[in-house]
N, C-alpha and C positions, 0 to 999 in steps of 0.2 A: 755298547758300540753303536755309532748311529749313522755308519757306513758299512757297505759291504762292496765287497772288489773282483772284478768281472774280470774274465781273460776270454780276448775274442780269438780263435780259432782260424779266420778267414779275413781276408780284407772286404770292409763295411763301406767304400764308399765315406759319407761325410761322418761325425758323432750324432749328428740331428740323425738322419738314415738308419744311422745302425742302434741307435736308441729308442727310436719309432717305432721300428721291427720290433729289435727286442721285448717291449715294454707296452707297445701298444697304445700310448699315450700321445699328447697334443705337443705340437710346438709351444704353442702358450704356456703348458706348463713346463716343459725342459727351459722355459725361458725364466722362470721362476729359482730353477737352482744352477744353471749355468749361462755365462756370457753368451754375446752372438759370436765373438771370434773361440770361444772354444767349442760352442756348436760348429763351426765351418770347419775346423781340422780333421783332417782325414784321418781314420780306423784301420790301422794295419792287422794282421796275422799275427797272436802274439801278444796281441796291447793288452797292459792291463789298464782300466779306468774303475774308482774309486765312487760307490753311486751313494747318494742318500739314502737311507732307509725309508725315509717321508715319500723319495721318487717311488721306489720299488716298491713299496706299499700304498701306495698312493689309492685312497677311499676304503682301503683297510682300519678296522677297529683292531687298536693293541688291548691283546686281552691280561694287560696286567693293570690293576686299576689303582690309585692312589688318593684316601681320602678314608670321609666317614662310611658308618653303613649306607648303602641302599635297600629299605624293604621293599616288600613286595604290599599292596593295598588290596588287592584282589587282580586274578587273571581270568582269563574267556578267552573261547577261542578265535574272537575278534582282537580282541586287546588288553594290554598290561598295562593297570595302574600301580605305580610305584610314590614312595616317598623321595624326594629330592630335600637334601641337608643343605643348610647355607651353606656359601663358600665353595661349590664345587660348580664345575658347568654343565650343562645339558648336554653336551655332543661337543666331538671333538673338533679342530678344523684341520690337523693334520696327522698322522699314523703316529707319532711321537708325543701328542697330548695322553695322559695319562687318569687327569682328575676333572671325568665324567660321567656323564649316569649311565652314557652306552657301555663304557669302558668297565665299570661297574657289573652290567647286566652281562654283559661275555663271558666277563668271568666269573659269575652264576649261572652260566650254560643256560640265559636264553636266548636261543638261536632264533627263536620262532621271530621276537620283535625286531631285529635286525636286519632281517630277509624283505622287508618291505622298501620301496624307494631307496632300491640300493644302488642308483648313482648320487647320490647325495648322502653328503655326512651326518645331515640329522635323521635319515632313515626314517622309520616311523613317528616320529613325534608330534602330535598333533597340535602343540606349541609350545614355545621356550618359557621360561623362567630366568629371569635376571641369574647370576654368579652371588648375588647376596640371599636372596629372596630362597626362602623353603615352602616344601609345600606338595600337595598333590600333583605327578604331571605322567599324561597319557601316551600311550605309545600305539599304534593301529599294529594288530599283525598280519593283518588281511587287505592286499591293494585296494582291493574296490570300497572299505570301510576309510583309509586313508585318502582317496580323490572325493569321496562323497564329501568327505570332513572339511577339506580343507581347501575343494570348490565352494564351500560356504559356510565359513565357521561361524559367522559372528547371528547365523541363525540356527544352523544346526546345533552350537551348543547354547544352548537354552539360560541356563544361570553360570555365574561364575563368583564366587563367593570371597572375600581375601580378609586378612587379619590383620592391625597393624595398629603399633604402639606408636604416637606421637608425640609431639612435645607440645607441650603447653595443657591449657581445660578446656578440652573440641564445644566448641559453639557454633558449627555451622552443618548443623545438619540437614539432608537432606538430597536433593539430585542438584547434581552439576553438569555446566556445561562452559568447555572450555577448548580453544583452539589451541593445535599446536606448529609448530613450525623447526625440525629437526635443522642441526647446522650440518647435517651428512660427517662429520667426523666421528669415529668408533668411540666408542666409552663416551662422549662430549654430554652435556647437560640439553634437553626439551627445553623449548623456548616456547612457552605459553602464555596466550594473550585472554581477553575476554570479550575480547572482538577478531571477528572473520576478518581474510586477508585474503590475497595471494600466494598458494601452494600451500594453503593451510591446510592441516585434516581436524575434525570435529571429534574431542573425547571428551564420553558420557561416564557418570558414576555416580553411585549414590552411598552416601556415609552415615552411617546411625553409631553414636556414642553408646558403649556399652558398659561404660566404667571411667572411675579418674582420681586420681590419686597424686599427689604431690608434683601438681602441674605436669602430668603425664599421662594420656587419654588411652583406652584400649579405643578401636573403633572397628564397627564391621566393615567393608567397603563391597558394594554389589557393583562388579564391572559391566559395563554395557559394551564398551569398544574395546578393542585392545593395540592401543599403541605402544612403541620402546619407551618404558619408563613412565608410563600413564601414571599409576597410581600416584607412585613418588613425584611425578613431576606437579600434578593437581593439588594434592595436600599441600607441598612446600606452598604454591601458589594461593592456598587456601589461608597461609600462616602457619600453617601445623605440619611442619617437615617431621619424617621417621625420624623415629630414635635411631642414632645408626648411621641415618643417610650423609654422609659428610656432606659428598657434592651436591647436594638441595638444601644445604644448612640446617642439616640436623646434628645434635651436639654426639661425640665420641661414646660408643659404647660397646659390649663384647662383639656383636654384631648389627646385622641391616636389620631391624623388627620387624618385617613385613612377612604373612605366609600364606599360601594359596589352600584354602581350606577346604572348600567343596565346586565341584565342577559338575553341571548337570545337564547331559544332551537327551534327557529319557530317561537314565538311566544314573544315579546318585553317586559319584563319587569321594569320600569324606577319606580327609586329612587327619586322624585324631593325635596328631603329632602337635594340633593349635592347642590344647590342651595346656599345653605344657605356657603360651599366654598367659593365661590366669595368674600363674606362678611367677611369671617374670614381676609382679609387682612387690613382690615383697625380695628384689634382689639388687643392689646396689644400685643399680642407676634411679633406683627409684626411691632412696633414702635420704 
């Protein structure tokens, strides 16, 4: 059911009024699941109205999760590092999303990393991961560990390590540097150049070839920056789009090959779920 249905007792003045109260929430968002002329009608004694579950829950994690496992990598009483599986997302963006890692983690009853930056849906997470991309990802469960982090991540985490099968035999190793220029549309492709512009931002990486087999490269990739879709957007850019990647022309395969291996702020955090790379050469797409 993804409604539940209210009976008001008293007369409330307008719907906006008596949903404010009730609910404690912003005009902007009742503006999100109902009109303005059904906000302006008046609330009698009696009324029933019919609410979203998404309004009434509204920056609630549903705790029934839908997807692969989530392990656990190691916990502290700072923070949870967990495995992220391709194909699921990090954080939900409404009480009705289902296949996430938080959604995941609730119902493994940990409460502790969810209790952090809880007006916002990503809660603790000290950063995303694509919906394709697997791999290591952190969770702060202590406020003052999560504003330290993420008042300066791209110093405080020190290395960031990633994994990722390509197409073609990698010949371009080494550091990169390449501009990007997003088109602000959701899901949309990184528009990167090799020359600076106007409202460009600057992304660093450096790729060492670790293997290669029937025109299909494993590669390591050390991140320096961290823009939406860096990786993926620099390789295609380089010629060597992910195995996986459709929308940066990479050819069809069971998934995105890309996976976040080790993350290191002081303190090492490893993915040994990249393991499992190695093996992917001897698996169809690569025959």
């Amino acid at each position: 059911m993804n409604f539940v249905e209210f009976q008001f007792l008293n007369d409330e003045g307008s719907r906006k009024e008596a949903l404010q109260s009730l609910l404690g929430c912003s005009g902007a968002l009742l503006k999100k699941h109902f009109s303005s002329s059904e906000l302006s009608r008046p609330v009698g004694a009696r009324d029933k109205l019919r609410l979203p579950l998404d309004l009434v829950n509204h920056m609630r994690i549903n705790p029934q999760y839908v997807g692969p496992q989530v392990s656990i990598l190691k916990e502290t009483k700072e923070y949870l590092a967990v495995h992220k599986p391709s194909l699921i997302h990090c954080h939900p963006l409404v009480y009705s999303d289902q296949d996430t890692v938080l959604n995941a983690l609730l119902e493994q009853k940990k409460f502790d990393s969810l209790h952090v930056n809880m007006e916002n849906y990503d809660r603790g997470l000290l950063y995303r991961l694509d919906y394709e991309t697997s791999g290591v990802l952190i969770l702060a469960k202590e406020q003052s560990l999560y504003d330290r982090m993420r008042s300066d991540f791209e110093n405080q985490m020190k290395e960031k390590i990633y994994l990722a099968i390509v197409e073609g035999d990698f010949n371009k190793e080494g550091k990169w540097f390449h501009y990007f220029k997003s088109s602000g549309a959701k899901g949309a492709k990184q528009k990167v150049s090799d020359f600076d512009g106007p409202d460009m931002h600057e992304g660093i990486l450096e790729v060492t070839k670790l293997a290669s087999k029937n025109q299909k490269s494993l590669v390591k990739v050390t991140l320096k920056t961290g823009l939406r879709h860096q990786i993926r957007a620099q390789l295609a850019h380089l010629g060597f789009p992910i195995l996986g990647d459709e929308l940066y022309g990479g050819g069809k395969a069971s998934r995105l090959f890309l996976h976040a291996w080790i993350y290191n702020w002081g303190e090492i955090i490893q993915d040994n779920e990249a393991d499992q790379f190695s093996d992917y050469f001897d698996m169809a797409e690569f025959k």
